[in-house]
MOPAC internal coordinates of N, CA, C and O (Angstrom, degrees):
PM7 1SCF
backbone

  N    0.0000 0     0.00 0     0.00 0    0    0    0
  C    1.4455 1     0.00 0     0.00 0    1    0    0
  C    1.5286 1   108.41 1     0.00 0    2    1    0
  O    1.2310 1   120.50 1   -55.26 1    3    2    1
  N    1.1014 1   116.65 1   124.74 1    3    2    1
  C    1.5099 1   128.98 1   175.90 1    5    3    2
  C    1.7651 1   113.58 1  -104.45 1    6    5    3
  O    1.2310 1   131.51 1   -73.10 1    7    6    5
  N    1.2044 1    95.39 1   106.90 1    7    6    5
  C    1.8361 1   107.67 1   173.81 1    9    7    6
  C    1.4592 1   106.67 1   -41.82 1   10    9    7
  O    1.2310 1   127.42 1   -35.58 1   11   10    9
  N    1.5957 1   103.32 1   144.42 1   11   10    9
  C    1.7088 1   106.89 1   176.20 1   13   11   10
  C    1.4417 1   122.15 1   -47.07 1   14   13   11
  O    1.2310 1   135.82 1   132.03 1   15   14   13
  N    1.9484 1    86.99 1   -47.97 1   15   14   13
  C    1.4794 1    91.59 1  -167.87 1   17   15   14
  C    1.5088 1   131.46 1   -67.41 1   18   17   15
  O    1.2310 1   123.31 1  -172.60 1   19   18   17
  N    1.8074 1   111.26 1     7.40 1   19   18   17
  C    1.3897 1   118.16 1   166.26 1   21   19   18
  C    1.7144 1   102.18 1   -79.85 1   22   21   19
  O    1.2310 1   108.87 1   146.93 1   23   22   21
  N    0.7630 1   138.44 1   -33.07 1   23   22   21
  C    1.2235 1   133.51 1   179.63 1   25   23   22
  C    1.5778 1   124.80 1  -112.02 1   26   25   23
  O    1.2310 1   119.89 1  -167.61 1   27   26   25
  N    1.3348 1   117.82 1    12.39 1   27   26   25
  C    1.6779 1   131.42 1  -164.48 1   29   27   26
  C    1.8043 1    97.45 1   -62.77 1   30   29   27
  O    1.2310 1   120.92 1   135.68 1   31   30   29
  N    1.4218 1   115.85 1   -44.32 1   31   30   29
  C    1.6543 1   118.01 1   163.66 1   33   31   30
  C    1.2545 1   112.75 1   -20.11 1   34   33   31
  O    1.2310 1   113.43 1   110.36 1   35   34   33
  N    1.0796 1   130.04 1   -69.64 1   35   34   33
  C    1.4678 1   166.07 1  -171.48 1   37   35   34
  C    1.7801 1   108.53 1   -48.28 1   38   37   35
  O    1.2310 1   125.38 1   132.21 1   39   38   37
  N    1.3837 1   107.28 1   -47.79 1   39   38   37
  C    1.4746 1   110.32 1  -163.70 1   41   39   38
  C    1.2187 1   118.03 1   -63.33 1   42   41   39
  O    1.2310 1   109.76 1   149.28 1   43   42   41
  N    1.0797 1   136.81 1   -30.72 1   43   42   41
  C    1.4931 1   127.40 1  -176.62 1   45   43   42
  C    2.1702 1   104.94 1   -83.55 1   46   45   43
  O    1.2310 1   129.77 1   166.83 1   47   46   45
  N    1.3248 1    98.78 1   -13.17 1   47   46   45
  C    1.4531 1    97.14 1   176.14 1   49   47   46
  C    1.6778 1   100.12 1   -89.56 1   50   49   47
  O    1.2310 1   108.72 1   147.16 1   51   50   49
  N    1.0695 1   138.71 1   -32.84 1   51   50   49
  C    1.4717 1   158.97 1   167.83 1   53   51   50
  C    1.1907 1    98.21 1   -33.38 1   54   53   51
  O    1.2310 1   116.72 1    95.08 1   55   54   53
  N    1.3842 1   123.84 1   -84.92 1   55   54   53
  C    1.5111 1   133.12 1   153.51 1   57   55   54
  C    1.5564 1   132.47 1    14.80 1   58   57   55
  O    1.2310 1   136.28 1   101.41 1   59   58   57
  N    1.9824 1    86.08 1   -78.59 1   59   58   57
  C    1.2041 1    94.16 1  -175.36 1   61   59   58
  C    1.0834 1   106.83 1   -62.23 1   62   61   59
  O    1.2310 1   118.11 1   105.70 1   63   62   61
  N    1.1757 1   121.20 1   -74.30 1   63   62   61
  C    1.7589 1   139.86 1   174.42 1   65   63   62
  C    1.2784 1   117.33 1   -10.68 1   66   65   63
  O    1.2310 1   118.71 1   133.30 1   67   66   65
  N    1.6353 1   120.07 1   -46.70 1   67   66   65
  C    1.2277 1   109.22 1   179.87 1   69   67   66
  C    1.5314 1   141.12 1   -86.64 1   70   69   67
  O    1.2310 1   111.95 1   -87.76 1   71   70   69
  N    1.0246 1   132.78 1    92.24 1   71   70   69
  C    1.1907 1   146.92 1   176.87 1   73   71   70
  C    1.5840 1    96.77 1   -21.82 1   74   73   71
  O    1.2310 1   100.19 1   178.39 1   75   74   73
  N    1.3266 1   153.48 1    -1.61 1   75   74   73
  C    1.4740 1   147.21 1  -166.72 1   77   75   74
  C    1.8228 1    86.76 1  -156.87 1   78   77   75
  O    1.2310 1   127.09 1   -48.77 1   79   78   77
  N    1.3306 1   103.96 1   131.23 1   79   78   77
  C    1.4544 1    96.02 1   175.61 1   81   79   78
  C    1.4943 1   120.56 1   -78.82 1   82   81   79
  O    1.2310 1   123.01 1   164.46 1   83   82   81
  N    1.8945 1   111.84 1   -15.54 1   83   82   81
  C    1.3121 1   123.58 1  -163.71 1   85   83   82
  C    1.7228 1    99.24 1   -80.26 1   86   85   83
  O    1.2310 1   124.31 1   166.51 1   87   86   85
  N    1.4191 1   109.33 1   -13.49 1   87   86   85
  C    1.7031 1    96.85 1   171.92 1   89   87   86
  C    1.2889 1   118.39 1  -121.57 1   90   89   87
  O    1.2310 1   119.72 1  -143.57 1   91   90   89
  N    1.0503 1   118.15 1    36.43 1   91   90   89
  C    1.7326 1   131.75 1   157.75 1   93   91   90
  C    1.0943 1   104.14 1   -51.70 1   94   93   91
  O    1.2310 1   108.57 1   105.93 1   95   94   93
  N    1.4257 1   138.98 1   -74.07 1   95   94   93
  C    1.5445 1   122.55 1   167.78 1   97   95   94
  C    1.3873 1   128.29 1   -28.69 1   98   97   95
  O    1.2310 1   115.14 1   135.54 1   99   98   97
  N    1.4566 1   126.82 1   -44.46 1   99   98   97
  C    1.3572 1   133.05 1   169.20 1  101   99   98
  C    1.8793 1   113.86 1   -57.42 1  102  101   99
  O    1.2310 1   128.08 1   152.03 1  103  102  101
  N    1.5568 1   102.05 1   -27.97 1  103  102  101
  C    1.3504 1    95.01 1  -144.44 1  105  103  102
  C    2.0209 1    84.86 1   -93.80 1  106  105  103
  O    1.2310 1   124.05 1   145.98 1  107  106  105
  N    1.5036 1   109.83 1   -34.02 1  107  106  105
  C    1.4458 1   111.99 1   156.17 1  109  107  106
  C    1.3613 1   133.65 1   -41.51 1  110  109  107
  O    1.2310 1   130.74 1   138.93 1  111  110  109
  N    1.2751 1    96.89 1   -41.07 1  111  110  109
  C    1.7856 1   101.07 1  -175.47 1  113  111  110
  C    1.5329 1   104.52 1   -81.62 1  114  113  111
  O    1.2310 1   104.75 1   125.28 1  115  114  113
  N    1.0982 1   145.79 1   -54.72 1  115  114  113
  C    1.4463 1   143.51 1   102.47 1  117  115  114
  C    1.4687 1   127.18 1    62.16 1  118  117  115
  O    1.2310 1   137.06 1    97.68 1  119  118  117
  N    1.6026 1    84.57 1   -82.32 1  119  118  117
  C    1.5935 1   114.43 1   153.96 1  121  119  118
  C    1.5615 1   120.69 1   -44.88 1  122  121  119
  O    1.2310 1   130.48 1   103.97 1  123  122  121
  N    1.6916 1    97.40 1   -76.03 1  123  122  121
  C    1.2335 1   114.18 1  -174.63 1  125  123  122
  C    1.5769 1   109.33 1   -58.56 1  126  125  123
  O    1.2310 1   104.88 1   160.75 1  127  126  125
  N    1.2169 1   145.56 1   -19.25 1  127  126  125
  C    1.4342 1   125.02 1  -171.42 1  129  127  126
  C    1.7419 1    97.87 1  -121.43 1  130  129  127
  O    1.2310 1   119.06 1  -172.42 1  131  130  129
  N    1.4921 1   119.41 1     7.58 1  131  130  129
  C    1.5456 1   123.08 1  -168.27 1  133  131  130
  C    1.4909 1   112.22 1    63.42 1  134  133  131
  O    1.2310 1   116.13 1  -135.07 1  135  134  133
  N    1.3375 1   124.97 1    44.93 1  135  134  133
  C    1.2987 1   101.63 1  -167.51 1  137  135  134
  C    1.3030 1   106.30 1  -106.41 1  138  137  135
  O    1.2310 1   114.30 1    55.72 1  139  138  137
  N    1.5559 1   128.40 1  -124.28 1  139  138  137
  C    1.4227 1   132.29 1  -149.62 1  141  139  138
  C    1.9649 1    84.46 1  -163.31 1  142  141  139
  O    1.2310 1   128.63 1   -26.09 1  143  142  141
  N    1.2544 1   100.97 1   153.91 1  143  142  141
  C    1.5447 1   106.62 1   165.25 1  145  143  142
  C    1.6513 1   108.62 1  -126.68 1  146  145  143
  O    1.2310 1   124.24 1   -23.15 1  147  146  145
  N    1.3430 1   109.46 1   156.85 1  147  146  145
  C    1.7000 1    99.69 1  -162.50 1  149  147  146
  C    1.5966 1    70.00 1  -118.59 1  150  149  147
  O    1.2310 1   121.92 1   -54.19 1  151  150  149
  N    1.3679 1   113.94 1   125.81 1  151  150  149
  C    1.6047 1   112.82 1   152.87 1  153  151  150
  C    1.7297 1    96.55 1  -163.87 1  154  153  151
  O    1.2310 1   125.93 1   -26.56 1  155  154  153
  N    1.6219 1   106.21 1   153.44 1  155  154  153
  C    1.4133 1   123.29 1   160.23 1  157  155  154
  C    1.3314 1   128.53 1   -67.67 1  158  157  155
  O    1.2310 1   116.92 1   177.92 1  159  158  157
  N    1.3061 1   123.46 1    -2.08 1  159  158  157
  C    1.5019 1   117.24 1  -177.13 1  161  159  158
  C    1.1279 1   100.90 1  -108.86 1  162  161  159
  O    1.2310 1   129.58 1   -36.21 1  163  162  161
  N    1.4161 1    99.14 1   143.79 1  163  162  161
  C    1.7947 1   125.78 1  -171.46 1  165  163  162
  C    1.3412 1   116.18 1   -61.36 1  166  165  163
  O    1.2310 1   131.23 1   134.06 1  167  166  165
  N    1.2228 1    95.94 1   -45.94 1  167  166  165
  C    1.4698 1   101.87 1   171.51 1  169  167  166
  C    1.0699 1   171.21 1   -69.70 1  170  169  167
  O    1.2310 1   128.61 1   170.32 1  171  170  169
  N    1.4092 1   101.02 1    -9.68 1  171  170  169
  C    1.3487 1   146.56 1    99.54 1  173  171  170
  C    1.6840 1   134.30 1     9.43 1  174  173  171
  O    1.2310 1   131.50 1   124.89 1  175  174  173
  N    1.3906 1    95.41 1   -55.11 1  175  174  173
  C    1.2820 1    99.72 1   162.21 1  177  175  174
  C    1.4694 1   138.38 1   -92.33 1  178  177  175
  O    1.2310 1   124.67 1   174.70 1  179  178  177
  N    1.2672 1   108.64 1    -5.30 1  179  178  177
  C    1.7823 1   134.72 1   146.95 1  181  179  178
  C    1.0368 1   124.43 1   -16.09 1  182  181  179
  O    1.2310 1   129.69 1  -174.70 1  183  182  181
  N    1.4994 1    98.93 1     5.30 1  183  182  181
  C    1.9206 1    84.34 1  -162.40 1  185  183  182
  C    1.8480 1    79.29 1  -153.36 1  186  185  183
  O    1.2310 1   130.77 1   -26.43 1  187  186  185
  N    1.8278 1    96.83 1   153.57 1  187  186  185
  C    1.6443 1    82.88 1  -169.32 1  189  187  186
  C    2.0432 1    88.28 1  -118.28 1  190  189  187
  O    1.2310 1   116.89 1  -170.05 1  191  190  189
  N    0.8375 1   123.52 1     9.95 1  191  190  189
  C    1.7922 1   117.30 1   167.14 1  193  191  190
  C    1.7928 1   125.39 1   -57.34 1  194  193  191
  O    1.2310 1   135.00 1   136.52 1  195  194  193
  N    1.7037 1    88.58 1   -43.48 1  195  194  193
  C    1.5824 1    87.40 1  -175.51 1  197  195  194
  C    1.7362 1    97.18 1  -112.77 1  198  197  195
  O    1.2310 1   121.95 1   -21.17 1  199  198  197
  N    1.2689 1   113.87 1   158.83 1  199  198  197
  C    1.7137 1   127.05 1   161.91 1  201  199  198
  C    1.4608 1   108.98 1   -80.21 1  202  201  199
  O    1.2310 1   134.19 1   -59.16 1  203  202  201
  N    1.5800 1    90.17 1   120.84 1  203  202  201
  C    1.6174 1    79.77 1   179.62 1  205  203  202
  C    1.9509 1   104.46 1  -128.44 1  206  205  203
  O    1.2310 1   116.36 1   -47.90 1  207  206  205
  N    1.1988 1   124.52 1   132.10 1  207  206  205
  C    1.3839 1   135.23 1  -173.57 1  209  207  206
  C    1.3194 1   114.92 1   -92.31 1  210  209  207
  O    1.2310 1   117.61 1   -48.92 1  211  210  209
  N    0.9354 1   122.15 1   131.08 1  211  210  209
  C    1.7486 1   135.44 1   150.67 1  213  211  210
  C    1.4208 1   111.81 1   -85.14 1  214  213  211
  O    1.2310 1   126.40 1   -25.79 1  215  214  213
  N    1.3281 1   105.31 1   154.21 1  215  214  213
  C    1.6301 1   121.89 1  -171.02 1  217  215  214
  C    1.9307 1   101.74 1   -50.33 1  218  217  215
  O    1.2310 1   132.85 1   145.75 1  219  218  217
  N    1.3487 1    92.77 1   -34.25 1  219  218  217
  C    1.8254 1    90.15 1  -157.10 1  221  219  218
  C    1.8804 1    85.09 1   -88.50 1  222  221  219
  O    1.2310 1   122.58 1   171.61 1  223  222  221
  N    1.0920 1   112.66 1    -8.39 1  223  222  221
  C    1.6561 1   113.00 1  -169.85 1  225  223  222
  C    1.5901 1    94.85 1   -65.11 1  226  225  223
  O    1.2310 1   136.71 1   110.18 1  227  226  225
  N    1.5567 1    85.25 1   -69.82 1  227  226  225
  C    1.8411 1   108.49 1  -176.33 1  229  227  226
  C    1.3803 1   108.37 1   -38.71 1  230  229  227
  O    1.2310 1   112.13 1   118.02 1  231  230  229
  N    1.7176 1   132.44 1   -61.98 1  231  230  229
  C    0.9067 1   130.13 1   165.01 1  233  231  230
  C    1.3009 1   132.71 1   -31.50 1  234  233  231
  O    1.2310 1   124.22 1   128.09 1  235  234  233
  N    1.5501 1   109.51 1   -51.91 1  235  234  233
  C    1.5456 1   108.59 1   172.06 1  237  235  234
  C    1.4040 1   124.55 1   -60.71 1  238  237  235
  O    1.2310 1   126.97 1   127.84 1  239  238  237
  N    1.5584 1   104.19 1   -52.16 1  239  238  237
  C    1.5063 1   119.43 1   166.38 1  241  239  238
  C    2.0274 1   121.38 1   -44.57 1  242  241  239
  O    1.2310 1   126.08 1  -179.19 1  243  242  241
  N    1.5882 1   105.92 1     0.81 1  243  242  241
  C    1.2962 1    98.37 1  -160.10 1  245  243  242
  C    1.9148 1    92.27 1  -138.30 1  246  245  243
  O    1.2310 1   135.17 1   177.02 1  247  246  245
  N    1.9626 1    88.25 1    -2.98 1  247  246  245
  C    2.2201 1    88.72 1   171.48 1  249  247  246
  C    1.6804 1   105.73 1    59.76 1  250  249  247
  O    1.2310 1   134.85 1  -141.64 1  251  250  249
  N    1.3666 1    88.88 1    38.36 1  251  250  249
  C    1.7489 1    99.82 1   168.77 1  253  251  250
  C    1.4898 1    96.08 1  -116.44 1  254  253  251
  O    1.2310 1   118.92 1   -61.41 1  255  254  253
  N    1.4764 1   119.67 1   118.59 1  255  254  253
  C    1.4261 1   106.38 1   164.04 1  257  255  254
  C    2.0208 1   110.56 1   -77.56 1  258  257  255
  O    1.2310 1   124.87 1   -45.64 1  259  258  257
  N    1.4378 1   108.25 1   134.36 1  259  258  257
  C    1.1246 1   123.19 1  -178.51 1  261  259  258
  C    1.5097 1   134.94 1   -64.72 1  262  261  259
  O    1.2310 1   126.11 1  -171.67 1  263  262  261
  N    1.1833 1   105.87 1     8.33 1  263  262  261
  C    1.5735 1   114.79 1  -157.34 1  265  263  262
  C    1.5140 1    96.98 1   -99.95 1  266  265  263
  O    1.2310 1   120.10 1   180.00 1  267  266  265

């Protein structure tokens, strides 16, 4: 668990960014360290600031065939 206040900078851009309001925190922290989010919903990817992965994404990205 990572405290807000490492990433509180972040939150009002979190916000915007996120197409789901319940992962604005995810999509902040995100922000703040440049990273990638691993999730299955499409919608999710709606937005072009953060990288966001699907299981079969990750898989490919990692030369694991998924099957």
């Amino acid at each position: 668990v990572i405290p807000m206040e490492f990433f509180q900078e972040f939150k009002e851009e979190g916000i915007k960014v996120s197409p789901d309001p319940k992962d604005a925190p995810f999509f902040a922290l995100a922000l703040k360290l440049k990273g990638t989010i691993w999730s299955n919903e499409p919608r999710l990817k709606r937005q072009s600031k953060v990288k966001v992965l699907s299981t079969r994404d990750l898989l490919k990205e990692l030369g694991i065939d998924g099957r």
